[in-house]
VEXRO-844506 format. One line per field, with one value per residue (C-alpha): x, y negated, z; residue in one letter. Coordinates in pm, 1 decimal, padded with zeros to 6 digits. Layout:
u = X, ...
v = Y, ...
w = Z, ...
resn = a, ...
END
This chain:
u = -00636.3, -00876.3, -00739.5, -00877.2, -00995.0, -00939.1, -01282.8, -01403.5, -01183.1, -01282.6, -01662.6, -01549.0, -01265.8, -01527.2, -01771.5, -01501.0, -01308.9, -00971.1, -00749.9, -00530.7, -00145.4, -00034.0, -00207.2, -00056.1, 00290.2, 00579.8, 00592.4, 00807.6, 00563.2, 00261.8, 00050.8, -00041.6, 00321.8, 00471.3, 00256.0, 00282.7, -00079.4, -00263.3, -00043.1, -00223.8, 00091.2, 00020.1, 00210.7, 00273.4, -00074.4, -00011.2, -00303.8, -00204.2, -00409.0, -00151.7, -00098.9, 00242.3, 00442.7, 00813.1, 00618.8, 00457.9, 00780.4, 00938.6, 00646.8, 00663.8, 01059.8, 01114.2, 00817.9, 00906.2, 01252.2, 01209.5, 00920.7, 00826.2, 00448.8, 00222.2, -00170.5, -00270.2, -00575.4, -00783.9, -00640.0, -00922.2, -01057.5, -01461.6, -01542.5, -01849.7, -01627.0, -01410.3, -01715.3, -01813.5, -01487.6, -01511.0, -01854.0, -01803.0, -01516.6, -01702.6, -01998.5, -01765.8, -01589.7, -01988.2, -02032.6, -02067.3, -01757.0, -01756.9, -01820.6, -01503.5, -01353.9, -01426.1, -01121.6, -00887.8, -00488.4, -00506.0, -00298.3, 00078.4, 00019.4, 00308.7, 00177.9, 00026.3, -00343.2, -00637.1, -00835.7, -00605.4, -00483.6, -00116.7, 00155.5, 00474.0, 00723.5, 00664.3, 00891.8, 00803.4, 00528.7, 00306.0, 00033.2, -00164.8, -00554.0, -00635.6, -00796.4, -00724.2, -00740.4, -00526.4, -00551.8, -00392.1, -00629.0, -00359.8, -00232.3, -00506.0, -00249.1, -00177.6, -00526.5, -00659.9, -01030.5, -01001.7, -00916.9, -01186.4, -01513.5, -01818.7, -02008.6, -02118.2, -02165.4, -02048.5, -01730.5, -01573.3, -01711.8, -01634.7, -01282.7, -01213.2, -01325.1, -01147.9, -00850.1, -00857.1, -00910.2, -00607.7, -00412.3, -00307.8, -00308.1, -00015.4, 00162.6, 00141.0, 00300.5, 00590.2, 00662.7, 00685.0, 00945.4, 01129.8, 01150.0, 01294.3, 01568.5, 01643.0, 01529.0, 01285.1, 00947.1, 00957.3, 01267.1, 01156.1, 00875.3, 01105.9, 01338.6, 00982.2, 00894.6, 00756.9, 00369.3, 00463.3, 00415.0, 00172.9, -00064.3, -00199.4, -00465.3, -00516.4, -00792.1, -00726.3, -01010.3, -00960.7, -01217.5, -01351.9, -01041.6, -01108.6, -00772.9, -00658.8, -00363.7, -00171.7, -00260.8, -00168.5, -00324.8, 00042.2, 00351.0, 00594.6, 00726.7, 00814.3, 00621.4, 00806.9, 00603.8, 00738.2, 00486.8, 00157.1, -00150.0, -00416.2, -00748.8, -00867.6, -01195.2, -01267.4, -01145.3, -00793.8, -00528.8, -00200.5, 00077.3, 00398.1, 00749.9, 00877.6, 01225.4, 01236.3, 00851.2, 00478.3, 00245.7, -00119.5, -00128.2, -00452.8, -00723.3, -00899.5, -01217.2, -01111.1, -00785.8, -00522.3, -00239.3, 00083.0, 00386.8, 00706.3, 00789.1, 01120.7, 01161.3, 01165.9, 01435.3, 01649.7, 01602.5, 01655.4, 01970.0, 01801.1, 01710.2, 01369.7, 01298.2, 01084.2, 00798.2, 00826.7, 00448.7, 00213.3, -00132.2, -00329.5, -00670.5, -00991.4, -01213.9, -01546.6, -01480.6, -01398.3, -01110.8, -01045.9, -00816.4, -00746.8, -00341.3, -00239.9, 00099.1, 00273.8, 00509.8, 00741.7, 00706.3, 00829.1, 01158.4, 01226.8, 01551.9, 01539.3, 01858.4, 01964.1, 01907.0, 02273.1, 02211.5, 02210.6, 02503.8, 02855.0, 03233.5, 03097.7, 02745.4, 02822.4, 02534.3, 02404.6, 02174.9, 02241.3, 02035.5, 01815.1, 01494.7, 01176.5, 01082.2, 01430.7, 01350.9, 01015.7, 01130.4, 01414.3, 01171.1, 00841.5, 01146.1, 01347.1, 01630.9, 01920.3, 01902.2
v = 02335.7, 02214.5, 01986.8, 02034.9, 01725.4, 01653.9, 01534.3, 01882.2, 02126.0, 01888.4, 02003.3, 02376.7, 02323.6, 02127.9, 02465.8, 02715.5, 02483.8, 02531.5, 02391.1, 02512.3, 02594.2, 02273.3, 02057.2, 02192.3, 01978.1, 02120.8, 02079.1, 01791.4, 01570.8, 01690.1, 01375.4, 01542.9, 01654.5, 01285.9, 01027.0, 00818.7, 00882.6, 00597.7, 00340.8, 00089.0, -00074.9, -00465.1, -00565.6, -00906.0, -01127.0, -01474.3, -01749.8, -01831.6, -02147.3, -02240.7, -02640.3, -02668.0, -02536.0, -02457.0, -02168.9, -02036.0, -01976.0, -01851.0, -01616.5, -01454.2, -01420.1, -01309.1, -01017.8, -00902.9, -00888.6, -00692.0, -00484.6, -00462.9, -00573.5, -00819.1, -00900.0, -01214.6, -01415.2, -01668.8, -01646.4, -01762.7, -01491.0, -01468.4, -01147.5, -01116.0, -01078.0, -00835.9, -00630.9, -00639.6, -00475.3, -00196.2, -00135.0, -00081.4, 00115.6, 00343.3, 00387.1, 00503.5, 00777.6, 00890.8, 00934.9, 01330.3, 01459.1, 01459.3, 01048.3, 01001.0, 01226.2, 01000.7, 00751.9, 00994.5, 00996.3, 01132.7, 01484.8, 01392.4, 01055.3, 00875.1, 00529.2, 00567.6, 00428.6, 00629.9, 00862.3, 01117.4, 01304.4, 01354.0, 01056.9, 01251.0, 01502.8, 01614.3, 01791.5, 02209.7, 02139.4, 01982.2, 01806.3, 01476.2, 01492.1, 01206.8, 01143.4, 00757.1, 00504.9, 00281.4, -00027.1, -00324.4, -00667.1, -00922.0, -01100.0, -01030.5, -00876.6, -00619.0, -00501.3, -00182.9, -00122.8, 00181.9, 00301.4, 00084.8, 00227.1, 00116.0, 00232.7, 00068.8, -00175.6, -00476.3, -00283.1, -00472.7, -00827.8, -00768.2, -00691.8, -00972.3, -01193.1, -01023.6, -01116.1, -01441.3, -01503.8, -01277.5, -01447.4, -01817.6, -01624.7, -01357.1, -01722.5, -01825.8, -01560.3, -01477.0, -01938.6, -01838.1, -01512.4, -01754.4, -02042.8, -01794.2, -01696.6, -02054.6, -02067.0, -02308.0, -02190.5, -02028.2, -01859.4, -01516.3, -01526.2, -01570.2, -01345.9, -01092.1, -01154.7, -01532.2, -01525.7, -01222.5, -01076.4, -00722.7, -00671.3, -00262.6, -00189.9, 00108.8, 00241.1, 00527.3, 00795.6, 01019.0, 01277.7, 01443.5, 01705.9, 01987.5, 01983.5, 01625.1, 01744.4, 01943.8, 01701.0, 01369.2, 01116.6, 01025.4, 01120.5, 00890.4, 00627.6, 00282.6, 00069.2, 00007.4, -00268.3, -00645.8, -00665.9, -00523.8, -00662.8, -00371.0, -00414.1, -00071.0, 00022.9, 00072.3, 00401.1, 00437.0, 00594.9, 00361.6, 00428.3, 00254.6, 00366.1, 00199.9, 00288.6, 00612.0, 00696.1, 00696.2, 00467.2, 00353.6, 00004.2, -00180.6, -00255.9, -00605.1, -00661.1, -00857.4, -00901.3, -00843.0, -00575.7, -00700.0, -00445.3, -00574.8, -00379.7, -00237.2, -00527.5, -00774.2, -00583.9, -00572.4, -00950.0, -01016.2, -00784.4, -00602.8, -00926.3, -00810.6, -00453.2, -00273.5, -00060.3, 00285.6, 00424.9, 00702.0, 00785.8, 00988.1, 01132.1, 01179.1, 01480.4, 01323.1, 01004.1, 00879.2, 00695.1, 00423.7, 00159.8, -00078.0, -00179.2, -00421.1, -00376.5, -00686.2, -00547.9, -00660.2, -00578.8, -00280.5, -00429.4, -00701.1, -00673.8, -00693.4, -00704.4, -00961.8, -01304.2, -01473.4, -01764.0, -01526.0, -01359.1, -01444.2, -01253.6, -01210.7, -01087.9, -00850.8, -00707.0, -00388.4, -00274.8, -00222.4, -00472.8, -00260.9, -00223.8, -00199.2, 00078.9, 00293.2, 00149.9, 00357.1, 00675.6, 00732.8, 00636.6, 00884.8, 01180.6, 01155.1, 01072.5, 00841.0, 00504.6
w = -01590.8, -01311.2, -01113.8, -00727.3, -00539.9, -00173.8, -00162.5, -00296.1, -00083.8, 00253.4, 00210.8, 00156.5, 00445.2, 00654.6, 00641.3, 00718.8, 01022.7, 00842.3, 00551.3, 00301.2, 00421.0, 00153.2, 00381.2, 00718.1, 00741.3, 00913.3, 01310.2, 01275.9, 01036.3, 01265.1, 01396.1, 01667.8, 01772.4, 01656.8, 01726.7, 02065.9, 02217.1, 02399.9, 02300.5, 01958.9, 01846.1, 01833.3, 01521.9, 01490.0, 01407.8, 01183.8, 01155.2, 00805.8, 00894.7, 01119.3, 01034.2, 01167.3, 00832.8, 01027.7, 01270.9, 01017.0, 00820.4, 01139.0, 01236.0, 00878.1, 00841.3, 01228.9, 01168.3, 00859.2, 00967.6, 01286.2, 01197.2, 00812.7, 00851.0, 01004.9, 00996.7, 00895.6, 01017.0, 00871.5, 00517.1, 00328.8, 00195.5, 00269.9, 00486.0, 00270.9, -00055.1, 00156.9, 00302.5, -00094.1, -00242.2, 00018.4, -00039.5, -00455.7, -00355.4, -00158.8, -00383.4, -00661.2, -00390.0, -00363.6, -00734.0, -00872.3, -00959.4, -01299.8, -01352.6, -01158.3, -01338.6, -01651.6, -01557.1, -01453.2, -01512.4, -01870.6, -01846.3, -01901.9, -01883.7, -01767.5, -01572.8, -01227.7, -01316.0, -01328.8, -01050.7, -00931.8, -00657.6, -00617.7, -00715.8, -00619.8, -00574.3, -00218.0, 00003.4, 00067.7, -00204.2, 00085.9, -00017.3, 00133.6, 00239.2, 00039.5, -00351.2, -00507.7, -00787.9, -00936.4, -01150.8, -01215.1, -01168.5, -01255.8, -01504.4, -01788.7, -01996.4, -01743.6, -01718.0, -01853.9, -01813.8, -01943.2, -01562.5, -01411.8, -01267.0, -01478.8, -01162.3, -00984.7, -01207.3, -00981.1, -00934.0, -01201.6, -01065.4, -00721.1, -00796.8, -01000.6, -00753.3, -00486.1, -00722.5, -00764.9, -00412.6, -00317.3, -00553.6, -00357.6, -00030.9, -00216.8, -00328.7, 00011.1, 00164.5, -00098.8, -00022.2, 00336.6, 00292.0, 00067.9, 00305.9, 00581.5, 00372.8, 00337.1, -00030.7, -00229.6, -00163.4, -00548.8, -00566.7, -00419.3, -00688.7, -00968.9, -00843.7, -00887.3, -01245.6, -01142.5, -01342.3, -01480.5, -01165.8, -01142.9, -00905.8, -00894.8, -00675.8, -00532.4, -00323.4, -00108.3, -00002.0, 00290.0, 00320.5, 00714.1, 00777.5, 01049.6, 01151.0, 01149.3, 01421.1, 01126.0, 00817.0, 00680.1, 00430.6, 00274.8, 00420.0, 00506.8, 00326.8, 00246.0, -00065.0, -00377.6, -00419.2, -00328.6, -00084.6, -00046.7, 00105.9, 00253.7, 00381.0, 00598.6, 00671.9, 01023.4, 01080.8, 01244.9, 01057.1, 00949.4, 01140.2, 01158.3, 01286.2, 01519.2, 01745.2, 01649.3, 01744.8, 01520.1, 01675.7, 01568.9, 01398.8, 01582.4, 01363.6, 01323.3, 01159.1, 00822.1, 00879.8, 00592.8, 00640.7, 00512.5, 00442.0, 00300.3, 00022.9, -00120.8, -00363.2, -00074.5, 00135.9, -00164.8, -00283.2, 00049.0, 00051.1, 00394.4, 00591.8, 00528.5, 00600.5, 00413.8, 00676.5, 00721.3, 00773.3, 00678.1, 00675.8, 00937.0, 00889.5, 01083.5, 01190.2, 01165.7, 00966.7, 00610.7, 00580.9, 00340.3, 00219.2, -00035.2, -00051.7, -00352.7, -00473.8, -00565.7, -00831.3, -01089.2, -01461.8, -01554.3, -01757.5, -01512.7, -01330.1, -00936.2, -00687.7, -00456.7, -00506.3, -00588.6, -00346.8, -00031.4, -00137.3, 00001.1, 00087.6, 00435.5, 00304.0, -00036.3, -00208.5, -00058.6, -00329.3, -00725.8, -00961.3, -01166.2, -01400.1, -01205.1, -01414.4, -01308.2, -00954.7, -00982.8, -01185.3, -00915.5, -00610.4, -00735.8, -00825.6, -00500.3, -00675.5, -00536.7, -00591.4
resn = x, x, x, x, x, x, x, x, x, x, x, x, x, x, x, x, x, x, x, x, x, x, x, x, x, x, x, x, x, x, x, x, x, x, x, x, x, x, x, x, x, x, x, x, x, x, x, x, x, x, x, x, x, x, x, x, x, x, x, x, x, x, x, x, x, x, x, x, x, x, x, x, x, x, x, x, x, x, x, x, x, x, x, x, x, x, x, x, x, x, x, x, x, x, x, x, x, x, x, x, x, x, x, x, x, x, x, x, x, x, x, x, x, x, x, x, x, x, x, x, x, x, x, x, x, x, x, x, x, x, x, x, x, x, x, x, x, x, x, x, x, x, x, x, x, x, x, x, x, x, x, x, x, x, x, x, x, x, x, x, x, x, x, x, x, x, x, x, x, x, x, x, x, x, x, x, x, x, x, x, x, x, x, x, x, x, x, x, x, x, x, x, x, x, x, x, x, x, x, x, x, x, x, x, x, x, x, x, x, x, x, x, x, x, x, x, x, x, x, x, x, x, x, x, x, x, x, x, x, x, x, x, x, x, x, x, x, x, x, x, x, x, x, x, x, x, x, x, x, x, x, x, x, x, x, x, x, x, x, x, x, x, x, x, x, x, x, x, x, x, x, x, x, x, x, x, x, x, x, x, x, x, x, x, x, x, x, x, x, x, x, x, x, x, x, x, x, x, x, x, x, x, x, x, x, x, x, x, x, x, x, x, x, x, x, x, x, x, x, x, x, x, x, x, x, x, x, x, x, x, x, x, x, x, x
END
């Protein structure tokens, strides 16, 4: 069976001004209906080259508290190496057909990685405008290339280097959500998987839609990730909500998107919050984004961390695999 593309039924849709009903959500999901116009919502903004340690730790724990995400600033990651990664995404979105379809999810395959189109049981059967690719790029015995692009052929480069310059910057942050729960700057690591620790890359491609009112990249969610760390391209589209309303999140030019994950509100048992957002898409413009998911390994067991746990403050989430975590999450099934 022939599995359709978003990026193949945007040309046709493009031509004929319309899209399929599976696109068109219901009038409650609608962006144009739903989303607060006019207003960019100015999420919280951290210099992670901040020098004085204690505000740093309080900027980090107070936003991911209260809102879920925050952009960080001077992290240390070259903007060249950043313009890089999005530019040997992009080329492989502009490949024919048929090499992408080279590393796609094998049919029936059970794991996540590969080119693909859908990822999950969706309510009514709707469908998101968007195509992606997953793979993991850390630790080395994570990594199947089998699911990496051999076009072009500095993807592979590029993407390790993009790595192990994310790498510190992810330590840096998971010290600082530790320190605000009044841990040792490790202990929310370990209580991940420690080294053991996965990071999946995906890269999201959202083609031109004619009706960008009606449609959505992703629907609504949070990450089941620990956290994940997103660079956008420049073309608006992640939206966050936020007392009870969808705003736009404001875009800045190399600046890293960080989303606390499910993983961290349960460690945390729900100091943290994990972000509600989705994905809108534009009429003219490509959209594109790169999110790495910080995520346990599959068999590793995640619930709250003992140490935060007292008679006054029980635990309000069950201790389970990763892998269950996942199954339950992707099948709408209770947790």
């Amino acid at each position: 069976m022939e599995i359709e593309r978003v990026q193949e039924i945007a040309s046709l849709s493009n031509v004929k001004g319309t899209i399929p009903s599976e696109f068109i959500r219901l009038e409650k999901e609608q962006p144009a209906t739903t989303t607060i116009q006019g207003v960019v919502l100015e999420v919280p903004v951290i210099d992670l080259s901040n020098p004085d340690h204690q505000s740093l730790v309080a900027s980090v724990s107070e936003a991911s508290k209260d809102w879920g995400i925050f952009q960080v600033i001077d992290h240390g990651i070259p903007s060249e190496l950043i313009a890089k990664l999005q530019q040997v995404g992009k080329e492989f979105f502009e490949l024919p057909q048929e090499e992408k379809e080279v590393i796609a999810k094998p049919i029936g395959y059970e794991g996540v990685e590969g080119y693909g189109t859908k990822l999950q049981k969706e309510v009514e059967g709707k469908k998101g405008w968007v195509d992606h690719l997953f793979h993991r790029v850390w630790p080395p015995s994570a990594i199947n290339y089998q699911f990496w692009p051999k076009n072009p052929p500095s993807y592979r480069d590029t993407n390790e280097q993009y790595t192990q310059s994310l790498i510190p910057v992810a330590d840096k942050l998971l010290g600082l959500l530790s320190e605000g729960l009044g841990l040792e700057d490790g202990e929310v690591k370990q209580g991940l998987g420690g080294e053991d620790l996965a990071y999946m890359l995906k890269i999201n491609y959202y083609p031109p839609c004619p009706c960008p009112d009606l449609a959505l990249g992703v629907a609504p969610h949070t990450d089941m990730s620990s956290i994940t760390i997103l660079v956008p391209n420049e073309v608006q589209g992640l939206q966050v909500f936020k007392d009870d309303h969808w705003y736009n999140v404001a875009y800045i030019p190399n600046a890293l998107i960080i989303h606390i994950g499910d993983q961290i509100e349960i460690l945390s048992n729900g100091k943290y919050k994990s972000v509600y957002h989705r994905t809108t898409v534009n009429k003219d413009k490509t959209r594109m984004s790169w999110p790495m998911f910080l995520e346990p390994p599959p068999e590793f067991e995640v619930g709250p961390i003992p140490k935060l746990i007292t008679q006054d403050n029980p635990p309000k989430y069950k201790t389970k695999k990763f892998k269950d975590y996942v199954y339950c999450k992707l099948n709408k099934l209770p947790q």
